[in-house]
N, CA and C atoms of all chains as a GROMACS GRO file, in nm:
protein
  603
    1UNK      N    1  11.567   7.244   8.794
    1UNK     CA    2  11.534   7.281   8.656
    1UNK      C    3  11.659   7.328   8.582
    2UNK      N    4  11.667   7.263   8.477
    2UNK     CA    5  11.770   7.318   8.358
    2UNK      C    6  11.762   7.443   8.320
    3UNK      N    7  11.829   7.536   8.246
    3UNK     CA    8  11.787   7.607   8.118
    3UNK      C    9  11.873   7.632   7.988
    4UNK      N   10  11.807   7.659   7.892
    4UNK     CA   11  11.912   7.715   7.794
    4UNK      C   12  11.916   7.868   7.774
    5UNK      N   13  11.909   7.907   7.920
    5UNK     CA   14  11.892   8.089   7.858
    5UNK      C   15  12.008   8.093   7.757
    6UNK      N   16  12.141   8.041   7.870
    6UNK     CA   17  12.287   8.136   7.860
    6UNK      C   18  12.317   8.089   7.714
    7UNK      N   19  12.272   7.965   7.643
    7UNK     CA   20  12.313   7.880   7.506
    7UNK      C   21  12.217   7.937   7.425
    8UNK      N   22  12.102   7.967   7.425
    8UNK     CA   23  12.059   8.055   7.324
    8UNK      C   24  12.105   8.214   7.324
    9UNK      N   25  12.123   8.256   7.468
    9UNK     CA   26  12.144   8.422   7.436
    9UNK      C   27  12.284   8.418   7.395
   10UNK      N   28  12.398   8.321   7.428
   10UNK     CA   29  12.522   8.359   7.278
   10UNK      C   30  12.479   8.308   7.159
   11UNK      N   31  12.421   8.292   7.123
   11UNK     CA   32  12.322   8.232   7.002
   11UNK      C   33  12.329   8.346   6.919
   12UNK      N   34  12.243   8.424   7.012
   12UNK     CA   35  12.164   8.582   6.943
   12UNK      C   36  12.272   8.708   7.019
   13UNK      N   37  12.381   8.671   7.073
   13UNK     CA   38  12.480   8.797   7.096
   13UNK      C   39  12.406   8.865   7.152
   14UNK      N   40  12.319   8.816   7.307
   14UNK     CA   41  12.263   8.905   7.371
   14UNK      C   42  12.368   8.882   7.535
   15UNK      N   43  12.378   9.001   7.601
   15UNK     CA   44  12.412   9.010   7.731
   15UNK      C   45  12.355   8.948   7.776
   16UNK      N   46  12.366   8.916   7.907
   16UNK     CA   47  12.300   8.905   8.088
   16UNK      C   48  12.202   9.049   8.092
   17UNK      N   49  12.288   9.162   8.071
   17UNK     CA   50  12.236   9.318   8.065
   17UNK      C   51  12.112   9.318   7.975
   18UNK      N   52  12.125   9.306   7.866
   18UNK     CA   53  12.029   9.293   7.762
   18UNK      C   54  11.906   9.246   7.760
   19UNK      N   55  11.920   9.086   7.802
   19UNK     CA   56  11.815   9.002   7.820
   19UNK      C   57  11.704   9.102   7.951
   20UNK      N   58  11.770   9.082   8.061
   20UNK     CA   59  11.734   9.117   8.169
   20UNK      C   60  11.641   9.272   8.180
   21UNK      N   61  11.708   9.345   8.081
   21UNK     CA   62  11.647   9.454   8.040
   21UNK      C   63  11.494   9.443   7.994
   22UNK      N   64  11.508   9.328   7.876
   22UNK     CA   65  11.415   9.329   7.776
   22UNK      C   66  11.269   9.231   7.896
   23UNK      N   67  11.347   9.206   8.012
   23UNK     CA   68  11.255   9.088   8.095
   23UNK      C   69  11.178   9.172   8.146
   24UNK      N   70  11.216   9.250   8.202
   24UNK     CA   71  11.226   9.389   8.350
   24UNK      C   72  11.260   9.307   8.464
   25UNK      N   73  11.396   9.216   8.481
   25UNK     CA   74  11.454   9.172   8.574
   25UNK      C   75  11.578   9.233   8.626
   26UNK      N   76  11.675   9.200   8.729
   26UNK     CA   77  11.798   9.244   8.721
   26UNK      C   78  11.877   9.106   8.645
   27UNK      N   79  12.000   9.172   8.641
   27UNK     CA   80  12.143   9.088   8.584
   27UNK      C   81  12.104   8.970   8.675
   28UNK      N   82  12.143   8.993   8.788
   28UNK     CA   83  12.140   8.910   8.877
   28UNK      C   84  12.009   8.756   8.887
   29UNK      N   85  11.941   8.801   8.838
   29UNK     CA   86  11.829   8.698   8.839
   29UNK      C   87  11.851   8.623   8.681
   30UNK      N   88  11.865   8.701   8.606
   30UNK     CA   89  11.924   8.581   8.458
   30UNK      C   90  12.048   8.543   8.518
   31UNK      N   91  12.162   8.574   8.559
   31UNK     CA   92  12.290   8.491   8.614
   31UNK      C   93  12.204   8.368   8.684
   32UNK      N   94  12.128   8.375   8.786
   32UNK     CA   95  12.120   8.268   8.903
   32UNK      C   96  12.011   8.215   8.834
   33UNK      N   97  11.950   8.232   8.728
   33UNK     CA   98  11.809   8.131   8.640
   33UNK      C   99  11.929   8.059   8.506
   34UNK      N  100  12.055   8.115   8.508
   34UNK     CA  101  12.130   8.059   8.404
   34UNK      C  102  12.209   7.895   8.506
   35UNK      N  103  12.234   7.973   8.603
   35UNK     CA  104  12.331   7.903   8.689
   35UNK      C  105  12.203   7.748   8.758
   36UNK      N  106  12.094   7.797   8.715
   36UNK     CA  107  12.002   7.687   8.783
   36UNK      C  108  11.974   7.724   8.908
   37UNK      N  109  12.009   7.828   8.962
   37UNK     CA  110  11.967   7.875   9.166
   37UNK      C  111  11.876   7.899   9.169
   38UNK      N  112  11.765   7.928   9.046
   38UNK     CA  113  11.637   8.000   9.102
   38UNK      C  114  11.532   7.944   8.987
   39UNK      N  115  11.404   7.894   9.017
   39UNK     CA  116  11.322   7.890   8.942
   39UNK      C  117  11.192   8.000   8.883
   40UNK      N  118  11.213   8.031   8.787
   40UNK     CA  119  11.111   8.131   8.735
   40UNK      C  120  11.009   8.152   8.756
   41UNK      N  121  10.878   8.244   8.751
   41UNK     CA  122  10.728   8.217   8.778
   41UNK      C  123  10.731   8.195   8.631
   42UNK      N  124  10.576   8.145   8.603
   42UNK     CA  125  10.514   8.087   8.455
   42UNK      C  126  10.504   8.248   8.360
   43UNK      N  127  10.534   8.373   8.424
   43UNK     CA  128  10.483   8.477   8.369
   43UNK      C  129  10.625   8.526   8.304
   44UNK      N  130  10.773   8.498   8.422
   44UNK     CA  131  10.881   8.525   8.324
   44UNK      C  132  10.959   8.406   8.296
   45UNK      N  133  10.906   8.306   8.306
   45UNK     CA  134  10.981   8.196   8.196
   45UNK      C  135  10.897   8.197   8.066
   46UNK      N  136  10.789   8.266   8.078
   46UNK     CA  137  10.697   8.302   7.923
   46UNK      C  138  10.779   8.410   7.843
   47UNK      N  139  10.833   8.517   7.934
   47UNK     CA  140  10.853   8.689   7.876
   47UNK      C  141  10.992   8.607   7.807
   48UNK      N  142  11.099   8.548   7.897
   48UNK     CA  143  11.221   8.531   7.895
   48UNK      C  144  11.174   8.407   7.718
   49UNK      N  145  11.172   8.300   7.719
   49UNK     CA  146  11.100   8.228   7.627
   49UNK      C  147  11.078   8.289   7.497
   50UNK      N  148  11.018   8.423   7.480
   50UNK     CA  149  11.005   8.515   7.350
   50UNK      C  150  11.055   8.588   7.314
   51UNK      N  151  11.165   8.664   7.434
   51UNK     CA  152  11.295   8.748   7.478
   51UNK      C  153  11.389   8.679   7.369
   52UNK      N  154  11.407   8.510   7.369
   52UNK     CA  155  11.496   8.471   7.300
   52UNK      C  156  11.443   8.419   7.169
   53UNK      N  157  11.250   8.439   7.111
   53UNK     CA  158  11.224   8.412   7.003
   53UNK      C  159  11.241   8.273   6.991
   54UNK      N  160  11.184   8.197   7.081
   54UNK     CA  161  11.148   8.058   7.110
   54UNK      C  162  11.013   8.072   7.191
   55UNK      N  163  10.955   7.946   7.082
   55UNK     CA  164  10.823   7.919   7.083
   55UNK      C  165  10.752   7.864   7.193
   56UNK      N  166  10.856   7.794   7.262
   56UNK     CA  167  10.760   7.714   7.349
   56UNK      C  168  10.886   7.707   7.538
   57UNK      N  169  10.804   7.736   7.583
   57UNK     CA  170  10.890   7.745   7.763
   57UNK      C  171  10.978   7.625   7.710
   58UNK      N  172  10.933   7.493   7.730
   58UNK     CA  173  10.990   7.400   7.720
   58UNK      C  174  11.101   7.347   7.628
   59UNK      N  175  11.121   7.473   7.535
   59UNK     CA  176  11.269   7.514   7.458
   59UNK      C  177  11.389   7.546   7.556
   60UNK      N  178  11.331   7.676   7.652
   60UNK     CA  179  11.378   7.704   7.738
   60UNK      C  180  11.444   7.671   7.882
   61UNK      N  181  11.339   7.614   7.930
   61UNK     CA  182  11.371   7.544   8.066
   61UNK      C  183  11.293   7.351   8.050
   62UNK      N  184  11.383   7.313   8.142
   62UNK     CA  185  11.353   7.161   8.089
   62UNK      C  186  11.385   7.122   8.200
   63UNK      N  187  11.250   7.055   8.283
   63UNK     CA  188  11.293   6.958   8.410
   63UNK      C  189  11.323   6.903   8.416
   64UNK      N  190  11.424   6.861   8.494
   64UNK     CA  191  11.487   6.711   8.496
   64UNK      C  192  11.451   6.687   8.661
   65UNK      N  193  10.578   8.682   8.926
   65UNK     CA  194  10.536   8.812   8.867
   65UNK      C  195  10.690   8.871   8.869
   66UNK      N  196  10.704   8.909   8.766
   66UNK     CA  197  10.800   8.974   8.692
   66UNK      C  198  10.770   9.172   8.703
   67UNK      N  199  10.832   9.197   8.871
   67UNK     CA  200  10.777   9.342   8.797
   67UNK      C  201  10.904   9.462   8.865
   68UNK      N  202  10.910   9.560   8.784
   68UNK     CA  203  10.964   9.646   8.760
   68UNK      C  204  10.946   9.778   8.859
   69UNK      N  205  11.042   9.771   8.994
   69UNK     CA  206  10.999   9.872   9.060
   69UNK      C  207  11.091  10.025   9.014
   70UNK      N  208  11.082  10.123   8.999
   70UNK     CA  209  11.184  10.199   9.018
   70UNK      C  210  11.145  10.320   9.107
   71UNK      N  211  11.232  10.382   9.200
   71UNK     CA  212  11.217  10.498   9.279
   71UNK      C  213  11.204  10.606   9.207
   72UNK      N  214  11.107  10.694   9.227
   72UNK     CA  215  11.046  10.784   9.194
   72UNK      C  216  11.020  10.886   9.252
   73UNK      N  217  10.992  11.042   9.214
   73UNK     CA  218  10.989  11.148   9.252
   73UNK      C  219  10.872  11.113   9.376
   74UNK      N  220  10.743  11.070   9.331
   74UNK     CA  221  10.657  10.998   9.409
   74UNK      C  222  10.712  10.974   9.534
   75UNK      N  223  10.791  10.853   9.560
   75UNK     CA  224  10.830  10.824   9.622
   75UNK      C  225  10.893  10.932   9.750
   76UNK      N  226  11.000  11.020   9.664
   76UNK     CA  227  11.042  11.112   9.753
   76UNK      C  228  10.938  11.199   9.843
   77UNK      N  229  10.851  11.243   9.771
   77UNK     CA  230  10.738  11.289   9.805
   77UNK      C  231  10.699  11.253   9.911
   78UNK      N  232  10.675  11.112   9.955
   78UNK     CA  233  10.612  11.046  10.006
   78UNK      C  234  10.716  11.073  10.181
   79UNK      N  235  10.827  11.082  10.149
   79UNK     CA  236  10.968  11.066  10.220
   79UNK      C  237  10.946  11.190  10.257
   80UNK      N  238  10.943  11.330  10.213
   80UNK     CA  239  10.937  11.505  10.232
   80UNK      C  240  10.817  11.476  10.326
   81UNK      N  241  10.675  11.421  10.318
   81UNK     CA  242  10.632  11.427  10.398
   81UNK      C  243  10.676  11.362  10.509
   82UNK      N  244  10.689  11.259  10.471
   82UNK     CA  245  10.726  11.167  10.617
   82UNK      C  246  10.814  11.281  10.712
   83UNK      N  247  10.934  11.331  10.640
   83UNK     CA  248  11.006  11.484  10.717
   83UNK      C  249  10.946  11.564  10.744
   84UNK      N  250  10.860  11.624  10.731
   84UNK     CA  251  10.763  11.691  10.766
   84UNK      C  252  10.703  11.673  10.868
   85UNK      N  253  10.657  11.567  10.875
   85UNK     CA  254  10.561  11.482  11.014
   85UNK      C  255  10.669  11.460  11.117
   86UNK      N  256  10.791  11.427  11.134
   86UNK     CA  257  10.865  11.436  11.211
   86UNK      C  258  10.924  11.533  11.287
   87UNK      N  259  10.954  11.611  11.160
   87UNK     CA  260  11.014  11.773  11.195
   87UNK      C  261  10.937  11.828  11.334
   88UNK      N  262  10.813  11.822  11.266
   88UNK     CA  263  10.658  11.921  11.306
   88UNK      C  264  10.621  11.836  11.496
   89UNK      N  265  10.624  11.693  11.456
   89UNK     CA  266  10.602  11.585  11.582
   89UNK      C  267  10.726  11.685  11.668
   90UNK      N  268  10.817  11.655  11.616
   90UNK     CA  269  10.988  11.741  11.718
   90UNK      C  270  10.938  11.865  11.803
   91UNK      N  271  10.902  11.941  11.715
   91UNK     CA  272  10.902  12.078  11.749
   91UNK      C  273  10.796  12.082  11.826
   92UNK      N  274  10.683  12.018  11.836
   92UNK     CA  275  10.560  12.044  11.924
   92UNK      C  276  10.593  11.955  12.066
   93UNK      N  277  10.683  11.810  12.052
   93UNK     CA  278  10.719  11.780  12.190
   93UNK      C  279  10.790  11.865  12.239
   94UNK      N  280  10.882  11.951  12.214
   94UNK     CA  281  10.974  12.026  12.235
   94UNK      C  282  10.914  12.144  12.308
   95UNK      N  283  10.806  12.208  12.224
   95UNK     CA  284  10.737  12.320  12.260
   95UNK      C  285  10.658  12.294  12.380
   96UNK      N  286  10.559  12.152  12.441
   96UNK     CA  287  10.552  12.166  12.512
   96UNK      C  288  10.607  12.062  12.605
   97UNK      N  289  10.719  12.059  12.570
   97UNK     CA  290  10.813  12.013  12.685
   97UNK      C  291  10.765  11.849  12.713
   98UNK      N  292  10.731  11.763  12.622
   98UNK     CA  293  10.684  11.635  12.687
   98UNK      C  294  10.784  11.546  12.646
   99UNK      N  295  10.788  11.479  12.699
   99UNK     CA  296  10.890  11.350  12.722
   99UNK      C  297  10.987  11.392  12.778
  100UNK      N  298  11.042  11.246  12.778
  100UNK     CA  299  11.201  11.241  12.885
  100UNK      C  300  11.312  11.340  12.816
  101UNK      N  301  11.389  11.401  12.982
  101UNK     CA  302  11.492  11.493  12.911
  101UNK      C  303  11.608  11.453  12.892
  102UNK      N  304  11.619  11.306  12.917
  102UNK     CA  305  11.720  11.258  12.857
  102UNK      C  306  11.735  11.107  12.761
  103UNK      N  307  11.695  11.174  12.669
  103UNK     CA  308  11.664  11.058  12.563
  103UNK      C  309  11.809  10.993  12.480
  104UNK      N  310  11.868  10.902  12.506
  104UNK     CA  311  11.999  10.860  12.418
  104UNK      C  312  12.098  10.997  12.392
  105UNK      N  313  12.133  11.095  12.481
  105UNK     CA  314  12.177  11.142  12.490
  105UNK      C  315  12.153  11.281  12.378
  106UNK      N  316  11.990  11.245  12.354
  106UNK     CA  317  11.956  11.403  12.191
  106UNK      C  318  11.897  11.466  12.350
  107UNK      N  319  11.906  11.492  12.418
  107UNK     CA  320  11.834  11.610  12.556
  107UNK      C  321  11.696  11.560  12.513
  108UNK      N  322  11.625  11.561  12.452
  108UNK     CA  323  11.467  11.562  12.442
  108UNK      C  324  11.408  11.453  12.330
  109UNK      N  325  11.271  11.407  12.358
  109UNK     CA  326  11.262  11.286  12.241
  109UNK      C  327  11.231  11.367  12.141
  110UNK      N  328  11.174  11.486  12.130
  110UNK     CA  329  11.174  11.622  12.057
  110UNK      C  330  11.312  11.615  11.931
  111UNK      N  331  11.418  11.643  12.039
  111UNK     CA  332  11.548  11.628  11.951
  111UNK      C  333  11.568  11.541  11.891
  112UNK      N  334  11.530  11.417  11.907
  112UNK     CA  335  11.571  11.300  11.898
  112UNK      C  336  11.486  11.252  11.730
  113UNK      N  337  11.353  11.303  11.716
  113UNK     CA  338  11.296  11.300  11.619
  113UNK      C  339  11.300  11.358  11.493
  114UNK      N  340  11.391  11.515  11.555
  114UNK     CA  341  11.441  11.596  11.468
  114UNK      C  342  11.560  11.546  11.389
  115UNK      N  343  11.650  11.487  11.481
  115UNK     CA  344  11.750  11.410  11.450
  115UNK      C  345  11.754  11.267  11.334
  116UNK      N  346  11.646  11.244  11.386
  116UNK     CA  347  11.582  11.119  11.267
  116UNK      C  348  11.540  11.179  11.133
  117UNK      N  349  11.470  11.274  11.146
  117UNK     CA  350  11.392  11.351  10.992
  117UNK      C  351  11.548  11.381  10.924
  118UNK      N  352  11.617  11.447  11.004
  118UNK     CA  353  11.771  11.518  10.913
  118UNK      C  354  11.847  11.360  10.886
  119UNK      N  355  11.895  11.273  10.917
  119UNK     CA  356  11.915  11.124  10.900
  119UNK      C  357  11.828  11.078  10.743
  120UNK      N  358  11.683  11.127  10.748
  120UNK     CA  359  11.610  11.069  10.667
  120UNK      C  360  11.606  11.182  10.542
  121UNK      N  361  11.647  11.305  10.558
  121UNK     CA  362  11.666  11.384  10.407
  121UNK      C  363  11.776  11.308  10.362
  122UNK      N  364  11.915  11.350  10.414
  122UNK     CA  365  12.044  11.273  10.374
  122UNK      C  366  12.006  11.162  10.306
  123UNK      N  367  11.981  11.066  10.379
  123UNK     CA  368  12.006  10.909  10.277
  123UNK      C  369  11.894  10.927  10.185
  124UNK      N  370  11.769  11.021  10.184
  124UNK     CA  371  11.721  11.006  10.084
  124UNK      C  372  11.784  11.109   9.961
  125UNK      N  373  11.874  11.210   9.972
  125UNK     CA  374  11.885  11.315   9.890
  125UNK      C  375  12.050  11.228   9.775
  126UNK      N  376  12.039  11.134   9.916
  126UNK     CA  377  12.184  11.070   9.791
  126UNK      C  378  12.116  10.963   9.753
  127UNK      N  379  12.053  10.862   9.797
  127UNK     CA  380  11.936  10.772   9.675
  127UNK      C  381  11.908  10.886   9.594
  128UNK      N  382  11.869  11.026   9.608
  128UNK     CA  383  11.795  11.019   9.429
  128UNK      C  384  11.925  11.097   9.378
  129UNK      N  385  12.019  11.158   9.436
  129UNK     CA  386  12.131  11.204   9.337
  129UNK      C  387  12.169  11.141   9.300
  130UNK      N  388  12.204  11.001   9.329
  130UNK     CA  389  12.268  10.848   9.266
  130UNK      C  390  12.205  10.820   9.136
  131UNK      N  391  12.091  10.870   9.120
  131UNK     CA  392  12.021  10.838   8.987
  131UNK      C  393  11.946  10.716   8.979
  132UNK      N  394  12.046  10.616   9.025
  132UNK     CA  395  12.010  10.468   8.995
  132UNK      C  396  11.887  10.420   8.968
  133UNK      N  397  11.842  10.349   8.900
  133UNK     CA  398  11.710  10.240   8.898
  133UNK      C  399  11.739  10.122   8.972
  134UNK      N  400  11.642  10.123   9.057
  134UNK     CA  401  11.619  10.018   9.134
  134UNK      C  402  11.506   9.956   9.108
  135UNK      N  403  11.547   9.804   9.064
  135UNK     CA  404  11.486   9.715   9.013
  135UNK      C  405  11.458   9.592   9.107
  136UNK      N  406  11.279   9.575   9.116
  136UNK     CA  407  11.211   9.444   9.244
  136UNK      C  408  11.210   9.378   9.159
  137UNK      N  409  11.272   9.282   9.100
  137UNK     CA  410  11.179   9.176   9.012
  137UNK      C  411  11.148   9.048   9.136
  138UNK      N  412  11.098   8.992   9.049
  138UNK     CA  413  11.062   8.791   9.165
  138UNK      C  414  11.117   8.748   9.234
  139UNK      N  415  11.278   8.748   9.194
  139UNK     CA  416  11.366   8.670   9.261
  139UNK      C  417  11.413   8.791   9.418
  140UNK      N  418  11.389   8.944   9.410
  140UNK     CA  419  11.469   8.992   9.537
  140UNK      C  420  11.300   8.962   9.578
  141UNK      N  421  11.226   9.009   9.560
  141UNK     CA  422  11.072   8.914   9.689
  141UNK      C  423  11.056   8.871   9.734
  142UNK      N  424  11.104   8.746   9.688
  142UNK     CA  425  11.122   8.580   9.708
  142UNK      C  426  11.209   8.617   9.872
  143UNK      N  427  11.332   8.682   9.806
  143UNK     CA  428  11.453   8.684   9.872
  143UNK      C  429  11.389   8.790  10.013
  144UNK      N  430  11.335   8.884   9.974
  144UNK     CA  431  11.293   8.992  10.072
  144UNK      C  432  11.162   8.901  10.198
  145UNK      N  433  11.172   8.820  10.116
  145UNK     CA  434  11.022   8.744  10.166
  145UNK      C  435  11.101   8.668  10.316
  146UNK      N  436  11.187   8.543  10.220
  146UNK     CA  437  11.261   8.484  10.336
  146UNK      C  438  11.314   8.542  10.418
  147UNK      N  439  11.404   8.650  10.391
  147UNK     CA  440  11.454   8.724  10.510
  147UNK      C  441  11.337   8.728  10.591
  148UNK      N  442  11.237   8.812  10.565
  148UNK     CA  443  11.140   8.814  10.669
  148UNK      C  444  11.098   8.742  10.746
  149UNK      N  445  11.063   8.625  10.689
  149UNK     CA  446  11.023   8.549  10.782
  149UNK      C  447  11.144   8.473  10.850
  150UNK      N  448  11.251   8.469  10.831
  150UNK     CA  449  11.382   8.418  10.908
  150UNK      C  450  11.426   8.492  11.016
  151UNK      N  451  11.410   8.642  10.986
  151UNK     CA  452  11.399   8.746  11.103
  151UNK      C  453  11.270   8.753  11.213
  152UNK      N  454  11.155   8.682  11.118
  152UNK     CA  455  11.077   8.682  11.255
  152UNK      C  456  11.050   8.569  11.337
  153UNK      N  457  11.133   8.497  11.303
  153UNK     CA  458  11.166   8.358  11.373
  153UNK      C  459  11.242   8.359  11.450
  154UNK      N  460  11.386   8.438  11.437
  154UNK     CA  461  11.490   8.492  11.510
  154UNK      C  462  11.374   8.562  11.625
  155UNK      N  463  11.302   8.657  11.558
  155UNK     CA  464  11.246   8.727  11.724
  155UNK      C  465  11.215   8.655  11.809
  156UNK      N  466  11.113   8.558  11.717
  156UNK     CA  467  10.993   8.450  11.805
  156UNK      C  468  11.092   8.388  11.936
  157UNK      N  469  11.222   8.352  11.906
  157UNK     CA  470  11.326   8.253  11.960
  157UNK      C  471  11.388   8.366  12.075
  158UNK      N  472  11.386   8.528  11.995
  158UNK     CA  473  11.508   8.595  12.101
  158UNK      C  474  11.389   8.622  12.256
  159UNK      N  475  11.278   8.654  12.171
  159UNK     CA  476  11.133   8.720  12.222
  159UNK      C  477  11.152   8.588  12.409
  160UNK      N  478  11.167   8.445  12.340
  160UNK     CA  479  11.206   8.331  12.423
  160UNK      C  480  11.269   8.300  12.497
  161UNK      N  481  11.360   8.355  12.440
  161UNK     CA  482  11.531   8.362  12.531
  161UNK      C  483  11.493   8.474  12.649
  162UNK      N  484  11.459   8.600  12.581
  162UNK     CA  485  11.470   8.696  12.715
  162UNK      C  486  11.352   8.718  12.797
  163UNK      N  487  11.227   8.655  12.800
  163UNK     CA  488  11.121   8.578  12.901
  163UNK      C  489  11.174   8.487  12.987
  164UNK      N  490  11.274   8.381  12.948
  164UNK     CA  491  11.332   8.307  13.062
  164UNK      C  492  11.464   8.392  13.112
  165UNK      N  493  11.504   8.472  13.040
  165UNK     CA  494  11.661   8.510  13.113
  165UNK      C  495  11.556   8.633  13.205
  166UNK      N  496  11.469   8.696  13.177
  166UNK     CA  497  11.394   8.818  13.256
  166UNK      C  498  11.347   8.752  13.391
  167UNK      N  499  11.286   8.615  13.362
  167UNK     CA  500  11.256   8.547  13.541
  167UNK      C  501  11.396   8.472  13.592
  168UNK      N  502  11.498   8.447  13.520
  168UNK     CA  503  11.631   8.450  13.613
  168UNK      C  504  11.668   8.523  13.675
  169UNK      N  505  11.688   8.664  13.608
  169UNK     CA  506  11.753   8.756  13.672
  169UNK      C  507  11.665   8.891  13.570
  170UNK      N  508  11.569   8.968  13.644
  170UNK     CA  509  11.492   9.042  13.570
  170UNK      C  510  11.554   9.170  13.489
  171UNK      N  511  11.532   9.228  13.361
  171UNK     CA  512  11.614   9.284  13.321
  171UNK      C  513  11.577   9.458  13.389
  172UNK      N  514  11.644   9.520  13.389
  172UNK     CA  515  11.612   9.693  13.440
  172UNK      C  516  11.639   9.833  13.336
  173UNK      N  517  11.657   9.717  13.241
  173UNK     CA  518  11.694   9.829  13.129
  173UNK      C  519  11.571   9.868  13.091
  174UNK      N  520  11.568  10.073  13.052
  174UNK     CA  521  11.477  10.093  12.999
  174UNK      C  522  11.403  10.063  12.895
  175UNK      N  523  11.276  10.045  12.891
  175UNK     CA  524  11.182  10.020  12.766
  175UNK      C  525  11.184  10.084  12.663
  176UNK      N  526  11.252  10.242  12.653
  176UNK     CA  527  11.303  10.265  12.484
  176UNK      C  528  11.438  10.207  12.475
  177UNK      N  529  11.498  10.232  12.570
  177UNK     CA  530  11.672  10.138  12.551
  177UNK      C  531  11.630  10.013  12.465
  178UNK      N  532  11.559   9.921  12.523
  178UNK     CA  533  11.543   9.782  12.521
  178UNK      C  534  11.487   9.767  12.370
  179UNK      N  535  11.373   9.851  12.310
  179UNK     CA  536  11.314   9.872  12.237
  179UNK      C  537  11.415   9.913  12.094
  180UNK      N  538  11.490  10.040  12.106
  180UNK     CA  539  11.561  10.025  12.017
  180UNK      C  540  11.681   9.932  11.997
  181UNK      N  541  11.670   9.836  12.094
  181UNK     CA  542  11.820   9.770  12.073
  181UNK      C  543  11.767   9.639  11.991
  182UNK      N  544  11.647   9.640  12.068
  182UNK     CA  545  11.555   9.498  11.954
  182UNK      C  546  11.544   9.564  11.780
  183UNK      N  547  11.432   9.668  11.814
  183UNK     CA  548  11.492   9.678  11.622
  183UNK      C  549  11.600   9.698  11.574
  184UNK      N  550  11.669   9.744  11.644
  184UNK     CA  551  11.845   9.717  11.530
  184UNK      C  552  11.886   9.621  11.502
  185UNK      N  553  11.886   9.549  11.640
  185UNK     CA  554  11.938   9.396  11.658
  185UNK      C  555  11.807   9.319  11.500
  186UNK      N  556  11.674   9.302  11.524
  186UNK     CA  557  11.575   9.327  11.407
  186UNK      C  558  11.628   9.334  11.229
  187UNK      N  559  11.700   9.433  11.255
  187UNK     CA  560  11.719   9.508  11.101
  187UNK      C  561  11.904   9.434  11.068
  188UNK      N  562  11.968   9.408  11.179
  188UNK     CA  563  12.066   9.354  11.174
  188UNK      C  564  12.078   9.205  11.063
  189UNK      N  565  11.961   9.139  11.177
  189UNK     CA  566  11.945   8.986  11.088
  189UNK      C  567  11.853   8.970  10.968
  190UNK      N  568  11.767   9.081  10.953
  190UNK     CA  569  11.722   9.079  10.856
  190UNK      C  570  11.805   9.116  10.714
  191UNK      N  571  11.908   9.210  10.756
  191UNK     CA  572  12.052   9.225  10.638
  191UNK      C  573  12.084   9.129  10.572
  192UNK      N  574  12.126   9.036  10.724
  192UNK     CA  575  12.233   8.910  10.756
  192UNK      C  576  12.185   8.821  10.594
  193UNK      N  577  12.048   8.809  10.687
  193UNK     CA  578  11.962   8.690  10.638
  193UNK      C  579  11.882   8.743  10.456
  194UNK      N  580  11.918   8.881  10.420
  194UNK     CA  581  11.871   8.887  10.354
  194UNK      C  582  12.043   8.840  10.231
  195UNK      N  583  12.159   8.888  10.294
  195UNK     CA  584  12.218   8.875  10.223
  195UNK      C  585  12.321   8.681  10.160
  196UNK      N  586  12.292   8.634  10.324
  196UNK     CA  587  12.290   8.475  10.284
  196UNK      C  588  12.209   8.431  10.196
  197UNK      N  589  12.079   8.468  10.207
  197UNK     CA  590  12.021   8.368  10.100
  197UNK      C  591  11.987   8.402   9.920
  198UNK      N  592  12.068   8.589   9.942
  198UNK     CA  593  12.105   8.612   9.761
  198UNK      C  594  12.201   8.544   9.724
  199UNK      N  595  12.290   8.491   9.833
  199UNK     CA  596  12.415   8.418   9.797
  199UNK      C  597  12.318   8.285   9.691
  200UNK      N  598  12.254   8.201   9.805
  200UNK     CA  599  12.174   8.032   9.763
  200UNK      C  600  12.144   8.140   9.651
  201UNK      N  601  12.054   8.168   9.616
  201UNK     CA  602  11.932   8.195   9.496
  201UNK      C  603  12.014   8.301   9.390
   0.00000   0.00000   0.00000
């Protein structure tokens, strides 16, 4: 799975810190969901998804 | 599931007793003298328990002076998960190994010796294995 966390959150001048905050994740899990190492559950690719004020998961993460 | 653990006074609580129950376990083998008097070199399993409770204030009194929030989200679960079961696969295999090496040549080491050397050895690969696969994920 793709994502655009890391291209929308310099978008909106948000951290790794920031985001992750606003998720209730660590740093570490937006780094390795940016980097593609880890796939999300449907509950925080939803939180993360509105975190960045995008409408739809599939803004977000995109299977290939 | 996305969730948010952090250590808590609760928690400690939970830990003061656990010291408590140990302390108290110590002092009553002690008092009446039961178990072996030479346990890993604490004289008594008495001592030896006492020794564990003081072990278990320490590392807990610097977790909470550290302050820190400690955060479970999905991904250390996941991660806490595999270790687990990679460590208990490791047993299933060591559990294997020393059933056939015990009818080669039978082992004579004592049963707490043997016992604590398995859970360390235990807590060892579960580290190992917990920290290889934060590397992948």
């Amino acid at each position: 799975m793709r994502t655009k966390i890391r291209e929308f959150r310099k978008e909106q001048k948000i951290t790794q810190e920031e985001l992750a905050a606003m998720v209730d994740v660590t740093r570490q899990t937006i780094n390795s969901l940016e980097q593609g190492k880890y796939n999300p559950s449907l509950e925080l690719a939803y939180k993360i998804t509105k975190a960045l004020n995008k409408e739809r998961i599939e803004d977000v993460f995109i299977m290939e | 599931m996305a969730s948010k653990k952090i250590v808590t006074k609760k928690a400690v609580m939970y830990r003061a007793v656990l010291v408590i129950v140990l302390i108290a376990a110590g002092l009553i083998l002690n008092l009446y003298n039961i178990g072996s008097n030479d346990f890993f070199g604490y004289s008594t399993v008495g001592n030896f328990l006492i020794y564990i409770a003081f072990i278990m204030i320490l590392v807990t009194a610097i977790n909470y002076f550290k302050k820190k929030d400690k955060i479970i989200d999905e991904r250390i679960e996941m991660i806490r998960y595999k270790a687990m079961t990679f460590t208990f696969m490791v047993s299933m295999f060591a559990a294997f190994a020393i059933m056939i090496l015990d009818g080669i040549n039978p082992i004579t080491m004592r049963y707490s010796t043997f016992v604590s050397y398995a859970v360390c050895a235990s807590l060892i690969f579960y580290v190992i294995a917990y920290k290889v696969i934060e590397r992948k994920y």
